[in-house]
C-alpha positions in Angstrom: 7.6 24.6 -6.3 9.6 21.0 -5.4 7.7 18.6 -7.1 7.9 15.0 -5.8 6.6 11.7 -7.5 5.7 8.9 -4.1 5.6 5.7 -5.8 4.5 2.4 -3.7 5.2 -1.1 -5.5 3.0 -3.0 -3.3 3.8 -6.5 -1.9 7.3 -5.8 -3.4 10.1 -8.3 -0.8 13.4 -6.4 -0.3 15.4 -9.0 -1.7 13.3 -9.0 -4.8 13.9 -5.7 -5.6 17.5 -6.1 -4.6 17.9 -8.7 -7.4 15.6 -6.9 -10.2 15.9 -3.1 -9.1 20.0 -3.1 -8.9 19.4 -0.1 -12.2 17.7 2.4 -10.4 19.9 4.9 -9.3 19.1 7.2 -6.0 19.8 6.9 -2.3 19.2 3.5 -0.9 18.2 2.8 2.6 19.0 -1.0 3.4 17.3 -1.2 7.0 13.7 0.5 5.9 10.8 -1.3 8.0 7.1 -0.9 7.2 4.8 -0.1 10.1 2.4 -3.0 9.0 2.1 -6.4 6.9 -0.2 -5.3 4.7 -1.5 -2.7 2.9 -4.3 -0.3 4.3 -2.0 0.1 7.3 1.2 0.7 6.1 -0.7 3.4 3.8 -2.4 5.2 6.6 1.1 5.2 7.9 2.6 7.0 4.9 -0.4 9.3 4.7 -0.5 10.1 8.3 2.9 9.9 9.8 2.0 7.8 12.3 1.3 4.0 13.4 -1.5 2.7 12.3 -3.5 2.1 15.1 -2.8 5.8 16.1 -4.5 6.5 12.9 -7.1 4.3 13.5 -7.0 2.2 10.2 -6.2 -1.5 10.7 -8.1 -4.7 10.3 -10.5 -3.8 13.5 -10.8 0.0 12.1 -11.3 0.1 8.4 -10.7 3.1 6.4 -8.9 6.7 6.2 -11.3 8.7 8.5 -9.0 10.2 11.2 -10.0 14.0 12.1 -6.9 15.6 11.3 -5.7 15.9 8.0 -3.9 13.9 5.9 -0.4 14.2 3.4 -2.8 15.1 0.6 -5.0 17.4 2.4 -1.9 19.2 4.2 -0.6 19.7 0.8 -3.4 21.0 -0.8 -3.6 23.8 1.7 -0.3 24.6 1.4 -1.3 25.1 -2.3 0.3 22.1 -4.0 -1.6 19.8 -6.4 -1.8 16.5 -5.5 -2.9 13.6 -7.9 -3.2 9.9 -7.5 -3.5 6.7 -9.4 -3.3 3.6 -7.4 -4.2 -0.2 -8.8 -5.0 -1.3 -5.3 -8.7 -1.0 -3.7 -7.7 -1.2 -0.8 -6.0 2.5 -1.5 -9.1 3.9 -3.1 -11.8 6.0 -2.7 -13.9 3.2 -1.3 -12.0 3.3 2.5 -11.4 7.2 2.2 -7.7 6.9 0.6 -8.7 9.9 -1.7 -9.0 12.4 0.8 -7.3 16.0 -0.4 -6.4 14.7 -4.1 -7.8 17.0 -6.7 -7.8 13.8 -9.0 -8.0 9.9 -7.8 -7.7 7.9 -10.4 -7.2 4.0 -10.8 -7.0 0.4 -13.1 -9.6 -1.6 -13.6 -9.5 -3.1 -10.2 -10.1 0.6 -8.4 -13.2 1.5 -10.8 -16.0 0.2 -8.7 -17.8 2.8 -6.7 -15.2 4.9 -6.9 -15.6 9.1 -6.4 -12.9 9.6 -8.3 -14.1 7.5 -11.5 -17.9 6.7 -10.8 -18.6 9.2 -8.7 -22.0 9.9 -10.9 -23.3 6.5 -10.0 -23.3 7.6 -6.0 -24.8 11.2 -6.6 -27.9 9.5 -7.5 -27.8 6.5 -4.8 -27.8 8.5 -2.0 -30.4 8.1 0.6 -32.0 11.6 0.3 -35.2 11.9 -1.9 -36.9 14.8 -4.1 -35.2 18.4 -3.6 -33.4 17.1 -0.8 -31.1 14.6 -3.1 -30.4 17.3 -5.3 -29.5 19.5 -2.2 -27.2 16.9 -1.3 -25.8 16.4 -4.8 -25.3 20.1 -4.6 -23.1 20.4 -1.9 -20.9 17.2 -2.7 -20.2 18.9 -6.3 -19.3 22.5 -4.9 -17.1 20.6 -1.8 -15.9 18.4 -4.1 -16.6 15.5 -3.2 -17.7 14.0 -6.7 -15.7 14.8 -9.7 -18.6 14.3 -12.4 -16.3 15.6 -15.7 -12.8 14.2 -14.7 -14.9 10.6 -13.9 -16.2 10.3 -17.0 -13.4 11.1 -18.9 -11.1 9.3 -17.2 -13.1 6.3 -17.2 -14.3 6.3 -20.9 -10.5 6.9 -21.7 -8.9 3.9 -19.5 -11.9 1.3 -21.1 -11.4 2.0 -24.5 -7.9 2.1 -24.1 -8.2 -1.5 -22.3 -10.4 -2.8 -24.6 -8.7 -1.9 -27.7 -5.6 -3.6 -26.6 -7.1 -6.5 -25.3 -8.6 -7.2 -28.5 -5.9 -6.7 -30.6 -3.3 -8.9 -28.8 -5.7 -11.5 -28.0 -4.5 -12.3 -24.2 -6.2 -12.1 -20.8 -3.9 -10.6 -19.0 -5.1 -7.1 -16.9 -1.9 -5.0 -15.9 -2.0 -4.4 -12.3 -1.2 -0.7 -12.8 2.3 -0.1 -14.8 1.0 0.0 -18.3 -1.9 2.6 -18.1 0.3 4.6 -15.6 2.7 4.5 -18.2 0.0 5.7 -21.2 -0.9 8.3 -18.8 2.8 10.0 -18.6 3.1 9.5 -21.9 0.0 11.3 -22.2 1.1 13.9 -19.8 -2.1 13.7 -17.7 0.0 15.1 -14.7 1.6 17.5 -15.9 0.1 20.2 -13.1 0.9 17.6 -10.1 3.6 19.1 -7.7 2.3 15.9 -6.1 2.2 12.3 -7.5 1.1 9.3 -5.5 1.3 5.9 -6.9 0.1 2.4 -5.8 1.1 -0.4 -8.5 -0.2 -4.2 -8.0 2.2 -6.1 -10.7 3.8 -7.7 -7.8 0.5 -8.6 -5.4 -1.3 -11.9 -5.8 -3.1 -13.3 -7.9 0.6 -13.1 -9.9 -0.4 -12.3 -13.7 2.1 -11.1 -15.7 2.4 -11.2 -19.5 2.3 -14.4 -21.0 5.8 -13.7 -22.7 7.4 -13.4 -18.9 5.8 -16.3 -18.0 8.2 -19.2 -16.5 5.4 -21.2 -14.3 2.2 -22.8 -14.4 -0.6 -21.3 -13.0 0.4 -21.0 -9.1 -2.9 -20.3 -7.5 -3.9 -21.5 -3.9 -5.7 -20.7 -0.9 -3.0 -19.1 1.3 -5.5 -19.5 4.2 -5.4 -23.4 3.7 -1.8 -23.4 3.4 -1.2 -21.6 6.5 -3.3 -22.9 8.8 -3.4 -26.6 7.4 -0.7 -28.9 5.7 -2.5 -28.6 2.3 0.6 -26.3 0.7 1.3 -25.2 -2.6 5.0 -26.5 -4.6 6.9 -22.9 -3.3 9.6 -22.7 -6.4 6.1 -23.1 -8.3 4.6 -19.8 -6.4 8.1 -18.3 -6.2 8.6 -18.8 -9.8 5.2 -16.7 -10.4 5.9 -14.2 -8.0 9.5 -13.7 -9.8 8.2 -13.6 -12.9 5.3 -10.8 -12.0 8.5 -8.6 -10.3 10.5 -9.1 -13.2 7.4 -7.2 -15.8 7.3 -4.8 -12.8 10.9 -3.6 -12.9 10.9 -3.6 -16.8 8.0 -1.2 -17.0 8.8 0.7 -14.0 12.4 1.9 -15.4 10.2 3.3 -18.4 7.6 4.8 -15.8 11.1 6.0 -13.8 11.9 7.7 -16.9 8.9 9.6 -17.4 8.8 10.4 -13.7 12.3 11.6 -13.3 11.6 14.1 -16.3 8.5 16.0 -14.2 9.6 15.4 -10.9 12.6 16.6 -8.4 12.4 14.0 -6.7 11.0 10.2 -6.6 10.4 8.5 -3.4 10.4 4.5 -4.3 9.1 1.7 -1.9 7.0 -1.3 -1.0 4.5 -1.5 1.4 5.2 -4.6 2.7 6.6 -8.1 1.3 5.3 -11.6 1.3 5.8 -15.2 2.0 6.5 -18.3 0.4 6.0 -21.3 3.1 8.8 -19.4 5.2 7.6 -19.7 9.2 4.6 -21.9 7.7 2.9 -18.7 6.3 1.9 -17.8 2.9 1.4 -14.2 1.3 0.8 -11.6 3.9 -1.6 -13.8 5.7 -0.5 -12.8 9.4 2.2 -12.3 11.4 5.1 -9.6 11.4 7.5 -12.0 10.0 10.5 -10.0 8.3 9.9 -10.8 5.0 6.9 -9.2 5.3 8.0 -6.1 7.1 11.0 -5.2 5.9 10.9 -3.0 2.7 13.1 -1.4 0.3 13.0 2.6 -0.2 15.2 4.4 -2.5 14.9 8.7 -3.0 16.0 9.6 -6.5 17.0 13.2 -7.3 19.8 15.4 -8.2 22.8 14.1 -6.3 21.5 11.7 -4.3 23.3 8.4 -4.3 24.9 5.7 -1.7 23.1 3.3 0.8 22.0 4.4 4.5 22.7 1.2 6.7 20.8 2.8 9.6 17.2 1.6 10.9 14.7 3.8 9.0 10.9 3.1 9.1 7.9 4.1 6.6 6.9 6.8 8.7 10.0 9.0 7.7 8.8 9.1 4.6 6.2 10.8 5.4 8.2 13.6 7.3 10.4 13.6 4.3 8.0 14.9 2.1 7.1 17.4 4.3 10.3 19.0 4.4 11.2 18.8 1.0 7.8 20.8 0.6 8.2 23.4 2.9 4.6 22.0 5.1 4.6 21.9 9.0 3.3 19.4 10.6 3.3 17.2 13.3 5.1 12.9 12.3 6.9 10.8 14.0 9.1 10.2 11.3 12.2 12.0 10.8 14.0 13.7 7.5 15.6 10.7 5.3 17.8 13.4 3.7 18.8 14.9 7.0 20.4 13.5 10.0 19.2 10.1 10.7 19.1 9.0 14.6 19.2 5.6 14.6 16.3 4.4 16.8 13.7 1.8 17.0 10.4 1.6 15.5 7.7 -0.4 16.3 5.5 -2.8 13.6 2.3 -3.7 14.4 -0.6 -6.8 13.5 -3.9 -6.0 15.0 -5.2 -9.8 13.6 -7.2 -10.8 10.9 -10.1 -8.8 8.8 -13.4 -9.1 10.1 -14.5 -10.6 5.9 -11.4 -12.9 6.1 -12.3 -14.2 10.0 -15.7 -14.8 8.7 -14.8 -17.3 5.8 -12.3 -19.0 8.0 -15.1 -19.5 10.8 -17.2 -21.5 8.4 -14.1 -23.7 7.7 -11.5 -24.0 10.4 -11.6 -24.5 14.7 -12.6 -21.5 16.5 -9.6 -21.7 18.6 -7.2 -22.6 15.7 -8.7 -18.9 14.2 -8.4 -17.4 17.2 -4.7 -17.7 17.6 -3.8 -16.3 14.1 -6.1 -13.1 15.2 -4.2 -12.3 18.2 -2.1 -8.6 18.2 2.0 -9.5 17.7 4.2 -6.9 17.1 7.5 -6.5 15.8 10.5 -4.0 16.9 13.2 -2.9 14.2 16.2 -1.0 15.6 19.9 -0.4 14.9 22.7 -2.8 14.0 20.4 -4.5 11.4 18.4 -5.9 14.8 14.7 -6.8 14.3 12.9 -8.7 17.1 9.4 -10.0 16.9 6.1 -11.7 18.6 5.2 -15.1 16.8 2.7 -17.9 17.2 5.5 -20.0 19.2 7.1 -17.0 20.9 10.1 -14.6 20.7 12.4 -14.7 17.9 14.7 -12.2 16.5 17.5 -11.6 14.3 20.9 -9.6 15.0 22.0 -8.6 18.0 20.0 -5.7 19.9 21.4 -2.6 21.4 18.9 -2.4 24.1 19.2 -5.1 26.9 16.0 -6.4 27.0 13.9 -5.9 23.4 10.8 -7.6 24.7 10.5 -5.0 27.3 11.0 -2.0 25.2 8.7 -3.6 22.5 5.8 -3.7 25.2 6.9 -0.3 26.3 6.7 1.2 23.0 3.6 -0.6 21.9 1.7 0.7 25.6 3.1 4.7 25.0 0.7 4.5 21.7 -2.5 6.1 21.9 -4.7 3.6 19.6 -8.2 5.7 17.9 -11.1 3.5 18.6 -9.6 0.4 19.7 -12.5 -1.3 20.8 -14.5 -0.8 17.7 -14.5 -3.2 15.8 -15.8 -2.1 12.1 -15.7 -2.3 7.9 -16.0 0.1 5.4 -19.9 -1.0 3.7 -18.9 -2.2 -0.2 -21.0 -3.2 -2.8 -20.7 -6.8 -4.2 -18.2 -5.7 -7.0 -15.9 -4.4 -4.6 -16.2 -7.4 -2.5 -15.6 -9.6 -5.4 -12.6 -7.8 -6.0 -11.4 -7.9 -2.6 -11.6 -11.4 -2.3 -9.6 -11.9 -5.9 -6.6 -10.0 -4.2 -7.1 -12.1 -1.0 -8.2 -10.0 1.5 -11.7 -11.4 2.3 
């Protein structure tokens, strides 16, 4: 069987891995969009093959729960393995992300009410009582829905391991993914995957790298206050950190590459989205479908693949990529990366602000002021290096389009989507770990 290694380096800006990823070799596609500006969408993207709001997972519709399957799933039935390990919660068991892995695993971040690590810990906290519970428990062994042995494992393994180290070297920091990924390769815990997805955080906020890559002070702020208010951080300060984070990432993800290349045919590299340093008055991935936040490097590494595509390309063809390369039908909008590439345009989408993020910012800021940074824009990418988009002010774009009126075809395209459950406006229940967590990595 093909074996294929996916490996997302989340919050990862194109021209930051054009500066610290110029070693790794594979076919390069230098117009590659994401669907989204942050993460859970752009993921339900990949997994799905389709726009977010199609899939129905966006900051009005939390979580993976679409009815028809999923990458993982689809491969599974087509009798592939599929594994994961992904530092992000937001990619996690918790909103549904680990739907058709045989194994889920995460960091230290990801190990809160988790099926994949602490999967014992919900067996016995569901709402059933007496034989009923155990009924229950039962049937969520035997479908699988709790992995009780690989949990245990797994999570004895990764906080002994993190504790040991932390001990002996004395410092605070908590890798955001590429060290235990790298132990685990090493380790050859996924040795049986035909199917290898990867989420790694080195590069998201808060930016916490090893002291000995350190260049900057401590560059923490509140990239709500910054955007919506004239209270702003020093950005070479918050640059600085962000560089030096991406710079620990590349060095341990040419070791990880390594180890990949060796078990995989192929490796599919990207980011799910980039961020912002004061550009457009924004900060992080706050809002908006800015360009530095959209557009995204992907490279596919593999015997003879080499060059740069300069045609528009979108995260959804990665998703009909690996499909091909495996053999699995299915329906995606995305088209073959390896095969003929029509340059068209693809659509990027904001849907506006979490409902945990508009809360906070209720307490604090104008209702109106709050409003207008949780209003739908969208953005269109398209050929000749074009990329239009909605703002706060208005239109603005970059390049020159080949269609003659962009903001026309941008509505048109964003009206011929069928958005799941578009008046419903949920979240995924967490417990206050998770919610802790969430709010460390800025999404509450």
């Amino acid at each position: 069987m093909t074996r294929i290694a996916l490996v997302v380096l989340d919050t990862l800006r194109k021209d930051a891995f054009d500066q610290h990823f110029s070693w790794l070799p594979g076919r390069r596609f230098e117009q590659a969009w994401s669907t989204a500006k942050w993460t859970m969408p752009a993921h339900a993207s990949l997994f799905t093959g389709t726009y977010a709001s199609e899939a129905g997972a966006n900051a009005n519709s939390e979580g993976l729960d679409r009815p028809e399957p999923v990458l993982a799933e689809l491969l599974s039935r087509a009798e592939y393995t599929p594994r994961a390990f992904s530092a992000n919660l937001m990619v996690s068991p918790v909103f549904g992300f680990d739907r058709g892995f045989d194994s889920f695993e995460g960091t230290w971040r990801v190990n809160v009410n988790s099926k994949g690590i602490t999967g014992w810990r919900e067996l016995f906290q569901n709402s059933h009582s007496g034989a009923k519970k155990y009924a229950t428990i039962a049937k969520g062994m035997t479908a699988g829905w709790y992995r009780i042995l690989p949990s245990i494992k797994t999570g004895l393994a990764q906080r002994l391991t993190d504790r040991y180290v932390r001990t002996l070297f004395e410092q605070p920091h908590r890798d955001d993914g590429a060290a235990p990924l790298l132990r685990s390769l090493q380790q050859n815990r996924y040795a049986d995957a035909d199917f290898l997805f990867v989420n790694l955080m080195e590069a998201h906020a808060p930016y916490d790298p090893p002291e000995s890559y350190r260049t900057t002070e401590d560059a923490s702020y509140d990239e709500v206050a910054a955007t919506l208010t004239d209270d702003e951080p020093d950005g070479r300060l918050v640059r600085g950190a962000y560089n030096d984070s991406v710079r620990y990432l590349a060095d341990q993800y040419e070791r990880i590459f390594a180890e990949l290349q060796r078990r995989f045919d192929y490796v599919i590299t990207l980011s799910d989205h980039g961020e912002l340093f004061g550009e457009h008055g924004s900060w992080r991935h706050l809002h908006g479908v800015y360009p530095e936040l959209t557009r995204i490097p992907i490279v596919i590494s593999g015997e003879g693949l080499s060059g740069a595509c300069s045609k528009t390309v979108s995260l959804l063809d990665v998703h009909r990529t690996i499909l091909d390369l495996l053999n699995v039908e299915a329906v995606s909008r995305g088209q073959n990366l390896l095969g003929t590439i029509d340059d068209r345009f693809y659509l990027v989408e904001y849907e506006g602000l979490r409902a945990a993020r508009l809360e906070k910012m209720r307490d604090r800021y104008p209702d109106e002021l709050v409003r207008s940074y949780d209003r739908p824009l969208n953005g269109l990418a398209g050929p000749n290096e074009y990329y239009g988009y909605q703002t706060l002010e208005g239109w603005e774009e970059r390049g020159s389009s080949t269609a003659e009126n962009p903001p026309l075809l941008l509505r048109e395209l964003a009206a011929s989507i069928t958005r799941r459950d578009e008046d419903r406006q949920s979240s995924v229940p967490v417990s206050e770990d998770v919610r802790a967590r969430l709010e460390d990595l800025g999404y509450a």
